[in-house]
C-alpha positions, 0 to 999 in steps of 0.5 A, spaced: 534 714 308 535 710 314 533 704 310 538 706 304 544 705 309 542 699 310 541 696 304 549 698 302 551 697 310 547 689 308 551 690 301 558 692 303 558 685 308 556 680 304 561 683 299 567 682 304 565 675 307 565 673 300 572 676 299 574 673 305 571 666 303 575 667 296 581 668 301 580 662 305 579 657 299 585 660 296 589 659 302 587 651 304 588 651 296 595 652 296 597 648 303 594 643 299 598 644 293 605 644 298 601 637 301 601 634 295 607 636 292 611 634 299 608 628 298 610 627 291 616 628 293 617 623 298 613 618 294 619 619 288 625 618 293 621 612 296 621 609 290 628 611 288 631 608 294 626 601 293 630 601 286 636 602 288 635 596 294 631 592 289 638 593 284 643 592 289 639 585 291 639 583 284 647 584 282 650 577 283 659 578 283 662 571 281 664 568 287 672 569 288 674 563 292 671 566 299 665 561 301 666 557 307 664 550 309 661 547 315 666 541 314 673 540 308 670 533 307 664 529 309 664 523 311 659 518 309 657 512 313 659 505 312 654 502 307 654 496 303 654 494 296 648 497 291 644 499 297 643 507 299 646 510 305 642 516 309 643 523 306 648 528 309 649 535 309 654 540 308 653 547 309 656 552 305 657 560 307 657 567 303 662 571 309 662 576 304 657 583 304 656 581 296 651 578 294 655 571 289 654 567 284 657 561 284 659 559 277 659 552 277 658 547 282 659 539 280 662 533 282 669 532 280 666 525 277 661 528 273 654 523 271 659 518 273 659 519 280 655 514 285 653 521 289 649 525 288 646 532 291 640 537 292 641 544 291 635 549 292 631 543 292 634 540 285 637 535 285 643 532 280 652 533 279 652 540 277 650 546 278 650 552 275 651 560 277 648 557 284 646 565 288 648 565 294 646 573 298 650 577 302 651 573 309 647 568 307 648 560 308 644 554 304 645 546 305 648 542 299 644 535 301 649 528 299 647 521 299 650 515 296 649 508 292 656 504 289 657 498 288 664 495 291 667 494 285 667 502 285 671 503 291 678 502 292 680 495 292 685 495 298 681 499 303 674 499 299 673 506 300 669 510 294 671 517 294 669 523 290 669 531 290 664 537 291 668 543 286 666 550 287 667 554 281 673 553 277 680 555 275 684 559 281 678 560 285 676 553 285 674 549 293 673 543 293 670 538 299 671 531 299 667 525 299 669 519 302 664 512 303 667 506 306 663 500 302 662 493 305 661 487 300 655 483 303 651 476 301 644 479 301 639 474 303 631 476 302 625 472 300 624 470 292 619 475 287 615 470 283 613 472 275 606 475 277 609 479 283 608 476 288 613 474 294 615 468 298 612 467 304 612 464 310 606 461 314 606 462 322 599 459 325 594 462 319 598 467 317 604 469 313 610 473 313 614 475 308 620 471 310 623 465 306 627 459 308 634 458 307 637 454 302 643 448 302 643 449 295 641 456 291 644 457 286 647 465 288 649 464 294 651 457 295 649 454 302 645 459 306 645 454 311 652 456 312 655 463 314 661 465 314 666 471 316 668 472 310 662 478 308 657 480 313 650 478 311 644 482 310 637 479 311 630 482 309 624 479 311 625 473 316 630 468 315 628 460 316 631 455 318 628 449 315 626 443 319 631 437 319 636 443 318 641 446 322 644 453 322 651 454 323 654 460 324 662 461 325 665 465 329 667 473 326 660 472 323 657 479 322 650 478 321 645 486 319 638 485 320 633 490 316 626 493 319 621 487 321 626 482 318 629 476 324 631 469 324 627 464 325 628 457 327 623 451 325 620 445 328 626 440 329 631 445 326 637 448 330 641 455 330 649 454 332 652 460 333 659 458 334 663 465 336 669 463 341 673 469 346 676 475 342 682 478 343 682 485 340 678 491 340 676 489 333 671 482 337 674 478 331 671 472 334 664 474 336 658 473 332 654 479 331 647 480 331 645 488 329 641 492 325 642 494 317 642 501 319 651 503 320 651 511 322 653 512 329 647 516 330 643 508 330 648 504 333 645 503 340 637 505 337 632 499 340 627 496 335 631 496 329 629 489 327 625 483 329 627 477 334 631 471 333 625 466 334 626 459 336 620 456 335 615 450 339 620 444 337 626 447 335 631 443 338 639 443 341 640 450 340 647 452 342 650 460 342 656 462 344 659 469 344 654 472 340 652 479 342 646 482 339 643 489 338 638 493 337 632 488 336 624 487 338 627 481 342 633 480 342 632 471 342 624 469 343 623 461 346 617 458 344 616 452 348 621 446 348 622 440 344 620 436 350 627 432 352 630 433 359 636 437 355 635 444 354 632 447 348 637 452 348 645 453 351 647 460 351 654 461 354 658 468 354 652 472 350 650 479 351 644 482 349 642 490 349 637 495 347 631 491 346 626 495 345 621 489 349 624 483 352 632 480 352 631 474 352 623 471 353 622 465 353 615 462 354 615 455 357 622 454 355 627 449 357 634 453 357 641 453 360 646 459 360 652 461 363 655 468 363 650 471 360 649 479 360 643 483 358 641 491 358 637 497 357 630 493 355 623 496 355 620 491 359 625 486 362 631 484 361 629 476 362 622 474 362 621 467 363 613 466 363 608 460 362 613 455 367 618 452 364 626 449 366 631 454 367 638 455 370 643 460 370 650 462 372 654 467 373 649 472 369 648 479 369 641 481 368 641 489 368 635 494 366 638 501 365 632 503 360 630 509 361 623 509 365 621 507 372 617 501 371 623 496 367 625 491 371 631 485 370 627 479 370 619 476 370 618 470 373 611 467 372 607 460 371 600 462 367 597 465 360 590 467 359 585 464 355 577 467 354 576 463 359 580 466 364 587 463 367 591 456 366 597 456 369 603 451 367 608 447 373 615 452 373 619 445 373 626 450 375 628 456 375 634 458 379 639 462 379 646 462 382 651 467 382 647 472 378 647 480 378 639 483 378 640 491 378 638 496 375 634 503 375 629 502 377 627 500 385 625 493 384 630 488 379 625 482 380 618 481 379 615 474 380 608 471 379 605 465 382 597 462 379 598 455 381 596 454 388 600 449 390 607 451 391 610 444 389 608 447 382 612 453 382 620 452 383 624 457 383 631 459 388 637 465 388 643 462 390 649 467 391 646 473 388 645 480 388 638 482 388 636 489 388 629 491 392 627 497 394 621 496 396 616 503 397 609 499 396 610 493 402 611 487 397 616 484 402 609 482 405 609 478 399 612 471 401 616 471 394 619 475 396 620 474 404 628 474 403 629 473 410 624 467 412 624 464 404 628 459 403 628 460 396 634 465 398 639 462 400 646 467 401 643 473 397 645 480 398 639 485 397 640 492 395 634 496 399 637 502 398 640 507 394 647 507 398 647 500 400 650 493 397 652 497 389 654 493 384 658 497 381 658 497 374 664 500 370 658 504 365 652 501 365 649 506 359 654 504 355 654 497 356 660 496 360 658 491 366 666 489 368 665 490 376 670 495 379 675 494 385 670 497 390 664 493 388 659 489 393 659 483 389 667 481 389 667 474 392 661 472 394 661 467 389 661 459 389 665 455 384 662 452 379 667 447 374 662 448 369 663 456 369 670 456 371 671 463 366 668 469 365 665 471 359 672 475 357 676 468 358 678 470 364 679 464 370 675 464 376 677 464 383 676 458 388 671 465 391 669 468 385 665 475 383 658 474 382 656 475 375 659 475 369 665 479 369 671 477 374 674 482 376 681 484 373 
């Protein structure tokens, strides 16, 4: 009886356990049943919304007039006939919270137009339906190539417009370039492709030399102020020949292109004092690069090269700009009269050296060099040279410029060869700068009768933190080489002054050190701006006015 009852008691258990079971799969089935459809349903809303967002992103209004510009008119930089100018941008603003379209967007001149445009990345004069999202912005890039004869003919101006859209709704951004006719001077391309060269040593450059005679240009030896001249590649003056350059003239030099003047040929730069803002006399040697961005740019060009036996090299109020080196002398021609007579001349932002001159023979008057990677004036391999009333800065920005370099040697495999420093003196000169010390002079040659040099009436910045004063160049007080110079040892003391060295402006001011400490010379009886000079004159090229 006992074993009955627990069969049923056995049975009645697992029956209930199964059930329990059963209930437990119903309930876990059920949640997940609500799980699922909960799920469903924020799926459903996730992908409603994403649709209605995507939708909302795709609807694109006309545009009504409402766009924004970062400028009404985009001014293009001077550019001369047929050659392109640099890309500009104009950017353009969707202020709305709509998403627009802009029906068209062209140039009001159409494919005739010598502008021409990038939008989202395609380029061409019109556009159409040009999206633009809800507060969102894009660029529109511009650039330009027109020939003088497009512009305008009273102020050669070459003018266009950007339109955006059309009827009521229209804006429009104007266009406006200034084009320069120009004489392009450039090296001669032969049937077979190649182009003309010029031998330097064993190699060649491309370069050409100028013609009296050519049958586009006329006498190339001959440059005038009536239109600037563009040179690619370097320009030479052949031998026997003589340059002439006449005051006003405006001469751009492209990339790794120069002048060079060849074995008994000269240069004579004739600019004479100018009056106005304008400089309507003086010659002007710069880079071919106009925008403002590039004005002052060091090493946009090659070197105004004077070559071993070039001879009677005369330049007078020439400013040059922006080169390698500003004006390399190679040798001289031998004669006891110098090689090279600068007068009145500036030089600036030269990415090495001002003025080099290697064994060179020159004399220069009002002379003002700044703002060079190396040294303002380099007179190496000995030479001859005399200068007066000179300003010789150095504001490049690096501690180890200096103004000038004064040595008598070259190497050689062999080792070092020294050549006789015949003369090189210095007279009423300014040698300053950012850098502590302004003058930095070598001697090789063991004999002193070999190495001349003197400083008569200068200011001479020295500030001496590595015990060079140790050294007898420059012992100021017992060389005699120093003859009434005033030093500047320290920051504070014996300042010259300038007016704004960092934007080339070397007019001495009232509270300068240098005012009066000058000796008369008749042969510099004015400054480099034509003023007279006192029986006491100021020292460097500027008289205080």
């Amino acid at each position: 009886m006992n074993s009955v009852k627990k069969v049923i008691y056995v049975s009645l258990w697992l029956k209930r356990k199964v059930y329990f079971q059963k209930f437990k799969l119903i309930i876990t089935f059920t949640k997940i049943t609500l799980y699922m459809r909960r799920l469903l349903l924020l799926l459903l809303i996730g992908i409603a919304v994403s649709i209605t967002s995507c939708r909302n992103d795709l609807d694109f209004e006309s545009n009504t007039g409402s766009l924004r510009f970062s400028k009404d008119t985009v001014y293009l930089d001077t550019v001369f006939t047929n050659i392109g100018s640099s890309t500009y941008t104009l950017k353009v603003y969707n202020k709305s919270d709509k998403n627009i379209a802009i029906p068209t967007l062209r140039l009001a001149n159409g494919v005739n137009s010598k502008y021409r445009l990038m939008v989202d990345g395609m380029a061409g004069q019109e556009f159409e339906n040009v999206e633009m999202l809800a507060k969102d912005s894009m660029y529109i890039f511009i650039s330009v190539t027109a020939d003088v004869a497009d512009a305008n003919p009273t102020d050669f101006l070459y003018t266009d417009q950007i339109l955006f859209g059309d009827g009521m709704n229209q804006q429009k951004v104007e266009l406006v370039t200034l084009i320069q006719d120009a004489v392009f001077l450039y090296p001669q391309r032969f049937g077979d492709g190649t182009t003309e060269t010029l031998p330097i040593g064993d190699d060649e450059i491309y370069g050409f030399f100028l013609d009296e005679a050519d049958a586009t240009n006329g006498n190339e030896l001959h440059w005038t102020n009536t239109k600037p001249y563009v040179i690619y590649g370097y320009a030479a003056v052949p031998s026997n020949k003589t340059l002439v350059v006449d005051a006003g003239a405006r001469v751009h030099f492209h990339a790794e292109s120069g002048l060079i003047v060849a074995n008994n040929a000269s240069i004579h730069v004739n600019g004479t004092n100018s009056t106005t803002a304008a400089l309507e006399n003086e010659v002007i040697f710069e880079g071919d690069r106009l925008e403002p961005d590039f004005a002052e740019v060091p090493g946009q060009w090659g070197t105004i090269w004077l070559t071993q036996g070039s001879t009677n090299n005369q330049i007078s109020n020439l400013t040059i700009k922006n080169a390698t080196v500003g004006i390399l002398v190679s040798g001289n021609d031998g004669s006891p009269t110098p090689t090279l007579n600068i007068e009145n001349t500036q030089i600036y932002n030269c990415a090495n050296v001002g003025l080099l001159a290697r064994t060179g023979n020159i004399e220069g008057r009002n002379v003002v060099i700044n703002n060079c990677g190396q040294t303002s004036l380099a007179c190496t391999v000995g030479g001859s040279y005399d200068f007066t009333h000179c300003t010789f800065a150095n504001y490049w920005s690096s501690p180890s410029q200096t103004c000038l370099i004064l040595d008598d040697y070259y190497e050689t495999a062999s080792g070092i060869e020294t050549v006789n420093l015949d003369k090189a003196d210095f007279k009423n000169c300014i040698f300053y700068g950012s850098s502590n010390l302004s003058i930095n002079l070598t001697q090789k040659s063991s004999d002193d009768n070999d190495y001349n040099y003197s400083f008569k009436n200068c200011l001479i910045k020295f500030i001496d933190s590595n015990n060079l004063i140790n050294n007898e160049l420059y012992d100021f007080p017992n060389n005699s080489n120093y003859i009434d110079c005033i030093y500047s040892l320290n920051y504070n003391s014996n300042l010259p002054r300038f007016e704004n060295p960092n934007k080339n402006k070397f007019n001495i001011l009232i509270n300068s050190s240098v005012i009066g400490l000058g000796i008369y010379y008749p042969y510099a009886s004015k400054d480099i701006l034509n003023f007279d000079r006192p029986t006491n004159p100021d020292l460097g090229a500027y008289q205080l006015q």
